[in-house]
N, C-alpha and C positions, 0 to 999 in steps of 0.2 A: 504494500500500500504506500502508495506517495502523494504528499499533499500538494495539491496542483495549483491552486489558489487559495486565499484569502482574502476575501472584501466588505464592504459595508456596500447593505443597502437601506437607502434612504425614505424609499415609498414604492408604493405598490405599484407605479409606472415603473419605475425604474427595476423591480423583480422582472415583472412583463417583461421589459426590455432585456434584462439579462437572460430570459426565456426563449426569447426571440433567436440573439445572439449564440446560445447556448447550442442550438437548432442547426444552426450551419456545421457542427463539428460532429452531427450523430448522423447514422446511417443504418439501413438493413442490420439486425442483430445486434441493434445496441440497447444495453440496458442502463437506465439510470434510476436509482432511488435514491429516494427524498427522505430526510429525516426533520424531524422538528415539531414543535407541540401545537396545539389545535391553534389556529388563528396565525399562522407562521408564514404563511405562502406558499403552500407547498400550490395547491391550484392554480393559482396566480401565475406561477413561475410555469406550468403545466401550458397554460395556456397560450403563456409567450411564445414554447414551442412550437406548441401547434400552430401559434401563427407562423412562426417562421417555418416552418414545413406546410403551408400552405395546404394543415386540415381542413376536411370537410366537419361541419358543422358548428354546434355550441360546445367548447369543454367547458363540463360544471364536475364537480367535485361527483366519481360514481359511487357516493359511500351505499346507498342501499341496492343498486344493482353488481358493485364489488369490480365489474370492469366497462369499459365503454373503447370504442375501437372507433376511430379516425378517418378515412380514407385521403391517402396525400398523395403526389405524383413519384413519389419515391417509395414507400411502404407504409404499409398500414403504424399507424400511431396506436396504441392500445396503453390505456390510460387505467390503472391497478388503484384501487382502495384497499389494502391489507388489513385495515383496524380491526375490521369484525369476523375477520379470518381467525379460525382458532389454531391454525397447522400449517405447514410446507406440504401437505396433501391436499388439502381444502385450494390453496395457490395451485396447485397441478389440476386439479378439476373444474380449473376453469377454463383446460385447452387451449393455451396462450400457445398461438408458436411464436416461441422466442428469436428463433433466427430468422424470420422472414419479418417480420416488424421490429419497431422501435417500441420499446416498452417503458415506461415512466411508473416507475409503483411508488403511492406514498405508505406511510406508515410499514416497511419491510421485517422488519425486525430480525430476527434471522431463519424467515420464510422461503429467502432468496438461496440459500446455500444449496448447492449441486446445478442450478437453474445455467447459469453460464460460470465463464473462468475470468471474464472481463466485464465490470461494469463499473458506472461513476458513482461515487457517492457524493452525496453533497447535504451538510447538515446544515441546519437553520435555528439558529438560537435570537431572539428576541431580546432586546432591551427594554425593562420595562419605563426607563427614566424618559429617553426619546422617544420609541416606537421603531427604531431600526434596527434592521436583522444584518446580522454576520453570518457569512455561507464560509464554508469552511470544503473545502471540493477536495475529495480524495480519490485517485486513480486506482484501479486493481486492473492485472493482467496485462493487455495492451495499451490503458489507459496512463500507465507508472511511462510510457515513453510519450510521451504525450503534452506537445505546449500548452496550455492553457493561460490565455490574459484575456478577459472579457471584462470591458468597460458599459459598465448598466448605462452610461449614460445618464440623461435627465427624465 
């Protein structure tokens, strides 16, 4: 595991934004998981993706459907709710193929083990004084070679 960045984010455009960004660096069979506590951005930051892979539809948080899938011109986006998963089997019955989409799971915890060899983490811790989060991006597998400097912008 190697930590690929470190940044502040300021506001919820600027998650977007670094979602967005984020987006041009994923492809077919990449996984990323989100950590951080309820109200963190994990969606937010979801959605910047999607825009930046030029999803089809609305991304909203799939907590009670557990996944929602994307259509992009590059691969399917398949967007993972693990909260109310109680197992790394309950995750496999959900039929993800993982190497032909891009998969984004929030709340992972350690659901994701055997799933692939390579994927991003990126944790999201909150400041309760100002309201801005620190993403804290750690590479595994492929991602340990891997530049990473993404500027959220404004």
């Amino acid at each position: 595991m190697t930590v690929l960045q470190e940044l502040i984010i300021e506001n919820e455009r600027q998650m977007q934004n670094f979602g967005q960004k984020l987006a041009a660096f994923l492809s077919k069979g990449d996984l990323v998981l989100l950590n951080g506590p309820l109200g963190a951005g994990k969606t937010t930051m979801t959605r910047g993706i999607g825009k930046g892979l030029q999803a089809t539809g609305t991304i909203q948080s799939p907590t009670f459907v557990l996944a929602r899938t994307h259509q992009t011109p590059t691969a399917p986006l398949v967007h993972v709710d693990a909260y109310r998963l109680g197992s790394a089997v309950e995750l496999d019955d959900l039929d993800i193929d993982f190497e032909r989409s891009i998969v984004v799971v929030e709340w992972p915890r350690d659901f994701t083990q055997g799933l692939s060899d390579d994927w991003l983490e990126i944790e999201i811790s909150r400041d309760r004084d100002s309201d801005s989060r620190m993403l804290r991006i750690k590479g595994h597998g492929k991602w340990q070679e891997r530049e990473l400097d993404i500027d959220p912008g404004n």
